[in-house]
N, C-alpha and C positions, 0 to 999 in steps of 0.2 A: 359289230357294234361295240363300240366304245366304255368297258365299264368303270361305274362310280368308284372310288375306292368306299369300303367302311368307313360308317359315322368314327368308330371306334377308333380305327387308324388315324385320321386327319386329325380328333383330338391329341392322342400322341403325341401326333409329330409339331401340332401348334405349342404343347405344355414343352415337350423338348427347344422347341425353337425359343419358347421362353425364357426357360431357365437358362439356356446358352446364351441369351442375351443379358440376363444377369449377371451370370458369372462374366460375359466380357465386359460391362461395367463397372463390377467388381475389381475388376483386374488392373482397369483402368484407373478407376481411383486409386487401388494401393501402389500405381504404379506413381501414382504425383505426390506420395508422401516419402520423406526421405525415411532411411533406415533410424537416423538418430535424428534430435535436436538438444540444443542446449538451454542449459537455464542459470544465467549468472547472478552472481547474488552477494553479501557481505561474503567473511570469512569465516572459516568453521569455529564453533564458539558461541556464534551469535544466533538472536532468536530468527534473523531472517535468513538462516544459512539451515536453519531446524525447520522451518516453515518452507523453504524452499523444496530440501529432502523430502518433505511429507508431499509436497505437491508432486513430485517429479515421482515419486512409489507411485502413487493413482495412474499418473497420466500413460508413465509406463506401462503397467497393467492393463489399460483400458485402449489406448487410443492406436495401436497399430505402429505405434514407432516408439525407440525408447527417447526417454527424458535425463539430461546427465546434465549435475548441478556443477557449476565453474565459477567457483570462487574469486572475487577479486577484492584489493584492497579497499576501497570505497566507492562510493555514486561516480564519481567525477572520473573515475579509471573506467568502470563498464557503461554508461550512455554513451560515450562518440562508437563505442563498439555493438552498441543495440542500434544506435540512429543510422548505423552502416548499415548492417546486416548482419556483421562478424559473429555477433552472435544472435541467436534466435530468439530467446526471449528474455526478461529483465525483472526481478522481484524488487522495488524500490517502494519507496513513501511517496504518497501525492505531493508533496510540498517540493521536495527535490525535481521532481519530476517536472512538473508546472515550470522552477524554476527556466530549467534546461530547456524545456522546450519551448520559453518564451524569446529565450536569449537575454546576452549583456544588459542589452535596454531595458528590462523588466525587474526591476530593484529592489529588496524588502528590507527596510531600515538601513537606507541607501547601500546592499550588498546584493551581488551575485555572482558567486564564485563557478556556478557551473559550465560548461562548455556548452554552446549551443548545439541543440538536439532536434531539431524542427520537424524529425522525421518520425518523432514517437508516435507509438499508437497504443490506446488503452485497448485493453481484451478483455481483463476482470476485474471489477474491484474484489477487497477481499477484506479482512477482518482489519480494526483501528487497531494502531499504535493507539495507548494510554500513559500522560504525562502528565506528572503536579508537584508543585510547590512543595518542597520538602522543612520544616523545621525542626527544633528539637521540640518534646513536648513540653517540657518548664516553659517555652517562648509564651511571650506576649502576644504575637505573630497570629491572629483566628482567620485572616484572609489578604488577599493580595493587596486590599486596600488598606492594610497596616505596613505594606515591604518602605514605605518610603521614607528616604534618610536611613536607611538598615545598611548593612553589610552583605551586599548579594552579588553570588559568583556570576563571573563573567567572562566573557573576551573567547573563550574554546577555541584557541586555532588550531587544534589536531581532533576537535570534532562540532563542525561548527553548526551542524542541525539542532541542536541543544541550543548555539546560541540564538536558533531563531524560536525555539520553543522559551527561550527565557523572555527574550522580546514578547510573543504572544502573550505573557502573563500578564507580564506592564502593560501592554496595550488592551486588555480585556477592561482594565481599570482605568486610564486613561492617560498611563503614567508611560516614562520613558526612562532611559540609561541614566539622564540625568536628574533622575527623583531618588537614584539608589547611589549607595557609596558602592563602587564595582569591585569584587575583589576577584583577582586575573587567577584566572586556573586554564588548563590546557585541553581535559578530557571534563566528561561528566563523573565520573569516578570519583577525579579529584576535587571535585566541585563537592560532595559528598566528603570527602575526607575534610575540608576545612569546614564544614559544618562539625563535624564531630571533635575534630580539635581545637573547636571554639573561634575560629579566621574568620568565619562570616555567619550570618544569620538566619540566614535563606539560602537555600538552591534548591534541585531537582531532579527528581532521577524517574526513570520507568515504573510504574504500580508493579506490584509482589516481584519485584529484582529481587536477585542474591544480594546486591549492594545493598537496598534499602531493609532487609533484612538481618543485614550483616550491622547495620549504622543501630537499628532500633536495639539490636543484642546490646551493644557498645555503651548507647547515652539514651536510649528512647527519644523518638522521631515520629514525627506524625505530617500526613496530607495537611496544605488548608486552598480553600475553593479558591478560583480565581471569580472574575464579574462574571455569572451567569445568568443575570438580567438582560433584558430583553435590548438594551443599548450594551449592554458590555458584550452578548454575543454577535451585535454589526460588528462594537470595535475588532472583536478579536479577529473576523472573517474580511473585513476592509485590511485588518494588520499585513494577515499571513494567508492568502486562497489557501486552501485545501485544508484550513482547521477549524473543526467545530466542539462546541461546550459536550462535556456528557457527565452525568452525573452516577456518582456510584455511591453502594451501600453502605452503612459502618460494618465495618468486621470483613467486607469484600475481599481485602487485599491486607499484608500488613501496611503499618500505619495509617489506615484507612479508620480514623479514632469513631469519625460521626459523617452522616450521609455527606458528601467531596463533590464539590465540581470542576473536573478535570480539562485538559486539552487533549482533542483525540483528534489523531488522521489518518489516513486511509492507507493500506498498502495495495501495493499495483501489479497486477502482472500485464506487464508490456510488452509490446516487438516493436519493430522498426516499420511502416509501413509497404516495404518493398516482402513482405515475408508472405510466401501464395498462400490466399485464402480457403485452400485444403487443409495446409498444415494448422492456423488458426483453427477451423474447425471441426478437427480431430482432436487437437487438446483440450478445446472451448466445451465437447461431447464428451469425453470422459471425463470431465469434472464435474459437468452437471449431474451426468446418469451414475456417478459415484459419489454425491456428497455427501453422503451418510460414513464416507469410508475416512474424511478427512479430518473430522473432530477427533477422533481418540487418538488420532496422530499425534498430534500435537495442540496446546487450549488455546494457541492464536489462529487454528484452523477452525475453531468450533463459529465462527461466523464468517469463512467461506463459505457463504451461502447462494441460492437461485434468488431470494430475495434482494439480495445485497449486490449481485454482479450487475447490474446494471442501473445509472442512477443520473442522474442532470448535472451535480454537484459534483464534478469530476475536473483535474485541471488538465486532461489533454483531451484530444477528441478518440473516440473510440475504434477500430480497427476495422472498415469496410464489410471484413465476413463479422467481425464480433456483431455488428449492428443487422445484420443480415438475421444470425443467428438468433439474437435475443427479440426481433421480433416475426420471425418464426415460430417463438414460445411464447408470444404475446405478452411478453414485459417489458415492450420497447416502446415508449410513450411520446406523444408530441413533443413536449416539452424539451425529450434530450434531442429531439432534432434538432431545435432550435439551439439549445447548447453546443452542439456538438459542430454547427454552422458558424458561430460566435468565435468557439477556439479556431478549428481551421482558418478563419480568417486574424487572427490575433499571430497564427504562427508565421503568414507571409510577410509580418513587419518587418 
């Protein structure tokens, strides 16, 4: 006669057969993430090359592959290399981004300098860029609805996202290039140096820079708000997609004299859509299940948030696992479907 094996036994060898099924799960997934990825980004110096490092410490830590940050000279050199693949993923601003991925045809104060990139894909939003109107504080100047007929820098063709953040000003107000006498600087820097040596009247730089730090030691300088009424924040979002009003406190930031209302945009971490939705959600997981680790990194990281990574108000569509992922955790809302259907179809023009 035939006998049973033990209750005993069979459990065993079913928890064994389990666990070996895990582990070859296991194994399998780690086997579809590469050993490395990369993450390209401004030049060392800057705060998106400081924010990229702090992202790329996490990711490495956490997610099973390391993260290695690659430096390039501007937007316009690394998106035809994210829209490839060439590189894995891309820390830029929404406005650049948007640009790119709209292509040529997609113009903002008849300009688009970027290379077409049809292949972005958002992963994360992450914490604003914050920009405002700079004067000195003896000005007359209390808001952008005094810049007209002034002295205000312009033209940046060695950094021309500035010249779309100058545009955004004037057009929160209703105003355009030709309400202002333009005085031609190259970089934003220098757009700040002819404020202080008296060349123009108006420019703009980053909230708490070294530069705007550096200007208020010099002559004192102070923020003043741009339109953040409820028609001046359509104009500015009809001007420039990807920029919204925000307002900050007095004493927030230097030159920050009395409560400001600024131009803020988003920064992106992107790939290319060809990039496997493993590797997306292996970086997309240790960011989340580590974002307590990213603020003291650095304070443009203190809103990398779970809040914040996913949102409607985005100008590229978001990356198949990202949208997978975010509502998995139930922050993925009707609404950015519908957005996220809107762009994809805006990019096959």
């Amino acid at each position: 006669m035939r006998r049973r094996p033990h209750p005993f036994i069979v459990s065993v060898g079913l928890l064994v057969s389990a666990v070996a099924g895990l582990l070859v799960m296991a194994v399998a997934a780690d086997a579809q993430l590469p050993r490395e990825v990369t993450l390209a980004t401004n030049p060392p110096g800057t705060s998106y090359y400081a924010v990229a490092s702090g992202l790329a410490k996490v990711v490495s830590g956490a997610a099973g592959l390391g993260m290695v940050v690659q430096p390039y000279t501007g937007t316009s050199t690394m998106l035809p290399l994210l829209n490839t693949g060439e590189v894995d993923f891309g820390l830029v601003n929404a406005v650049d981004m948007g640009l790119s991925y709209r292509g040529p045809g997609f113009k903002l104060g008849g300009r688009n300098p970027f290379p077409h990139a049809p292949s972005l894909r958002l992963v994360m939003r992450g914490s604003p860029l914050l920009v405002g109107l700079l004067v000195r504080k003896d000005s007359l100047i209390r808001s952008v609805h005094d810049v007209g007929g002034k002295r205000m820098t312009g033209e940046y063709p060695a950094h021309l996202a500035v010249w779309y953040n100058m545009f955004g000003h004037l057009a929160s107000a209703g105003l355009t290039w030709q309400d202002v006498k333009v005085v031609p600087v190259p970089a934003v820097n220098d757009g700040v140096d002819a404020l202080v040596q008296g060349r123009a009247d108006v420019t703009e730089h980053a909230l708490g820079s070294a530069k705007v730090k550096e200007a208020d030691s010099a002559v004192g300088v102070r923020h003043v708000s741009i339109d953040c009424s409820p028609e001046g924040e359509k104009r500015l979002r009809a001007a420039v997609p990807g920029y919204y009003p925000r307002w900050v406190k007095a004493g927030s930031a230097t030159a920050i004299v009395e409560d400001t209302c600024v131009i803020a945009y988003d920064s992106y971490l992107a790939a290319g859509k060809s990039l496997p939705d493993p590797v997306v959600e292996a970086v997309l997981k240790a960011l989340w299940d580590n974002e307590s680790q990213l603020g003291p990194i650095h304070p443009l990281l203190r809103e990398w948030t779970r809040d914040r990574a996913a949102g409607p108000d985005v100008t590229i569509p978001y990356h198949p696992a990202a949208v997978r992922f975010y509502k998995e955790r139930g922050i993925w809302k009707p609404e950015m479907d519908r957005a996220r259907a809107q762009l994809l179809s805006l990019g096959q023009r």
